[in-house]
C-alpha positions in Angstrom: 125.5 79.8 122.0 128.0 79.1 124.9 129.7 82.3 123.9 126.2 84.2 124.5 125.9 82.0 127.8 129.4 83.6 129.2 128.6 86.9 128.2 125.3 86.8 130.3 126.5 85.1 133.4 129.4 87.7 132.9 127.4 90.4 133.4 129.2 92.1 130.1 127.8 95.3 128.8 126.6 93.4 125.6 124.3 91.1 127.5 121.3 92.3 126.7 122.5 91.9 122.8 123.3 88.3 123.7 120.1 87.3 125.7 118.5 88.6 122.9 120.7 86.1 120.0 120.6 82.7 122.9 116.6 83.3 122.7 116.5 83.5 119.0 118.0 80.7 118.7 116.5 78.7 121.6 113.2 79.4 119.3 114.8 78.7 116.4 115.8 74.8 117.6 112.3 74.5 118.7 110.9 75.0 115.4 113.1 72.5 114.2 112.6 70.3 116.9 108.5 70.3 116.6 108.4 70.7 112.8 106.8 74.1 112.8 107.3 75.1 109.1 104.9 73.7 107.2 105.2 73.9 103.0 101.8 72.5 101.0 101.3 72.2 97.3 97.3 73.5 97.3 95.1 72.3 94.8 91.4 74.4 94.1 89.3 73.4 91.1 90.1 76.7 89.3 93.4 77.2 90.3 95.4 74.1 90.5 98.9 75.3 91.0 99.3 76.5 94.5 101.2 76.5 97.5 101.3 77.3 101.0 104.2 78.4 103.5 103.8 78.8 107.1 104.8 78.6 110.8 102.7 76.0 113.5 104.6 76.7 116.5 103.2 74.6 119.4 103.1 77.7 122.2 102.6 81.0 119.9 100.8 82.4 117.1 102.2 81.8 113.8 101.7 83.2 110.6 101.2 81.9 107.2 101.4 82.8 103.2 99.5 81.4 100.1 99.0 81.8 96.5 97.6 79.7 93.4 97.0 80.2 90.0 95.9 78.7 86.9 98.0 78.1 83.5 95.5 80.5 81.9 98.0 83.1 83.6 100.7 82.1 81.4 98.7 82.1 78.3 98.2 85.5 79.3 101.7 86.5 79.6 102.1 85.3 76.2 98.5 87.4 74.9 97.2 83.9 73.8 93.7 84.1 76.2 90.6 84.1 74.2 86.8 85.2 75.2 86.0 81.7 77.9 89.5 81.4 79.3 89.6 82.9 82.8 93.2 83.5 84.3 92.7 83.8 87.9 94.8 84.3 91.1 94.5 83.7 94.3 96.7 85.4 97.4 96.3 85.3 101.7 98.1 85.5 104.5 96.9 85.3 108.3 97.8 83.7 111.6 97.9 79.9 112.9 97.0 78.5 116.1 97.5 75.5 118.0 94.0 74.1 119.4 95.2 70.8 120.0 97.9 68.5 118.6 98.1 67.4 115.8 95.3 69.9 114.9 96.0 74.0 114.0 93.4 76.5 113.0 94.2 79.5 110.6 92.6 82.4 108.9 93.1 85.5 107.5 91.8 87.7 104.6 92.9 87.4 100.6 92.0 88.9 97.7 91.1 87.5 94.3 91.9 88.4 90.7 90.4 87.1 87.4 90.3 88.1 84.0 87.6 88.3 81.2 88.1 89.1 78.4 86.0 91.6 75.1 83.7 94.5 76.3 80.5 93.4 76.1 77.6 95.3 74.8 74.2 94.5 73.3 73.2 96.2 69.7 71.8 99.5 70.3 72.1 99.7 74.3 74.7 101.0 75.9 74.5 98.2 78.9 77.3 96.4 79.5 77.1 92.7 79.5 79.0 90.7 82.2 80.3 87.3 81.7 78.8 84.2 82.9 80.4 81.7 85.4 81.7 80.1 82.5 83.1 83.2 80.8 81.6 83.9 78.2 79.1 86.9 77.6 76.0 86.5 79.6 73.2 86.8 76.8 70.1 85.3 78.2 68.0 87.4 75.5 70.6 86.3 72.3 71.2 90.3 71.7 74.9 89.7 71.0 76.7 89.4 67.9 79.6 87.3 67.1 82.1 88.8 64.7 85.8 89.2 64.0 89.0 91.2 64.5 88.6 93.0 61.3 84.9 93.9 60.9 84.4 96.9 62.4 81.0 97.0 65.2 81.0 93.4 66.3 80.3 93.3 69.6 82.9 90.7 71.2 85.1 88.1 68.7 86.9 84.6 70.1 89.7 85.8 69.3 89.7 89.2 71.6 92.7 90.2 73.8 91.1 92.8 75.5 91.8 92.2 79.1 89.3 93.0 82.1 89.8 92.1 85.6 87.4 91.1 88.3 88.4 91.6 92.0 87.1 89.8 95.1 88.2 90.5 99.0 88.5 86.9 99.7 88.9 85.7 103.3 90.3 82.2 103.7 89.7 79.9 107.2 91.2 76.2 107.4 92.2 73.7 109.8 96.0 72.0 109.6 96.5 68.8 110.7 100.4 68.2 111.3 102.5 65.3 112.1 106.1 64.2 111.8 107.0 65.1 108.6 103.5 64.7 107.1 100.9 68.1 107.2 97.7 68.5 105.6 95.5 71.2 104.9 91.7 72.2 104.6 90.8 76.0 103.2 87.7 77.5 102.9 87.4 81.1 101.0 84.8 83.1 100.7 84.8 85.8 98.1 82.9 89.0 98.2 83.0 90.8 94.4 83.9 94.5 94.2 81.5 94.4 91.9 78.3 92.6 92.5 77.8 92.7 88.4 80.0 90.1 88.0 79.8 88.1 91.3 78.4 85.1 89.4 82.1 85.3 86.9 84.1 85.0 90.0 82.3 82.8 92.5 80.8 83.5 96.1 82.8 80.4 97.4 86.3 78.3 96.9 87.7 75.0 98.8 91.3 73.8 98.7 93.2 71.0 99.4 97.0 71.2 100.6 99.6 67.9 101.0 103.0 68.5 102.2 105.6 68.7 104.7 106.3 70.0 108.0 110.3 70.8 108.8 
């Protein structure tokens, strides 16, 4: 940075260049110096493998990315899901803000992915039957019938690969509580269904807990 510094006070025809590099990394040593960048491991009930990567500066707007998922999305990968397991994923992104040390807000919007699995329909109707909450068909009048891979008409079978997704927007909001090395986090998301059939399946509603460092 002294090298920057010369070139400035030198009036050189590259000063503008080098203003521009001292006050990167003026702002990078601040980070450092204040611990801005915070990483969290985020657990949510459904999704229990998560993380969180963002920026707290103390006197701008910083921004922030998360993501969690369950090992249901693995089984997946390897087409061993059945009807009742419900791979799911979460994803946001949004801004951070200092209201008072030790004590950040953030929010920003997210979407939600997760998967069912048969095509669902009662004998003689052509309806289609969502999934419950739990994941399995939602057949509150018994109209379903169980039956396997090989007979030919059953309406859904445990063993069915058949993968359907259900999609959420999913706005998160949370407070951040960072100091020293330590941060914590508090997320709230709220999930509206792109299709209201199967709002139930994927939730209205989602809290998280994230424990980590700040650097």
């Amino acid at each position: 940075m002294p090298l920057y510094r010369q070139i400035v006070e030198n009036d050189c025809p590259s000063r503008l260049l080098a203003q521009q590099q001292i006050n990167r990394i003026e702002l990078l040593l601040n980070q450092r110096k204040n611990h801005s960048r915070v990483f969290t491991y985020e657990y949510t009930k459904d999704t229990p493998i998560g993380f969180s990567y963002g920026k707290y500066n103390m006197h701008k707007v910083g921004g922030f990315f998360g993501m969690s998922v369950n090992k249901n999305v693995f089984d997946m990968m390897r087409n061993d899901c059945t009807v009742g397991d419900m791979p799911e994923v979460n994803v946001n992104f949004g801004w951070t803000i200092k209201i008072a040390s030790p004590v950040w807000v953030f929010f920003g919007p997210g979407a939600t992915v997760k998967c069912y699995y048969g095509d669902y329909k009662p004998i003689g109707l052509k309806d289609k039957i969502y999934p419950n909450k739990d994941g399995f068909p939602n057949d509150p009048d018994n109209k379903l019938v169980v039956g396997s891979d090989q007979k030919e008409g059953s309406v859904y079978t445990n063993n069915d690969t058949k993968a359907n997704a259900a999609w959420a927007i999913s706005p998160v909001a949370g407070i951040a509580v960072k100091y020293s090395y330590f941060a914590l986090r508090l997320t709230y998301q709220y999930r509206f269904a792109m299709d209201t059939n199967l709002k139930d399946f994927i939730g209205q509603q989602a809290f998280s807990v994230g424990v980590g460092v700040s650097f």
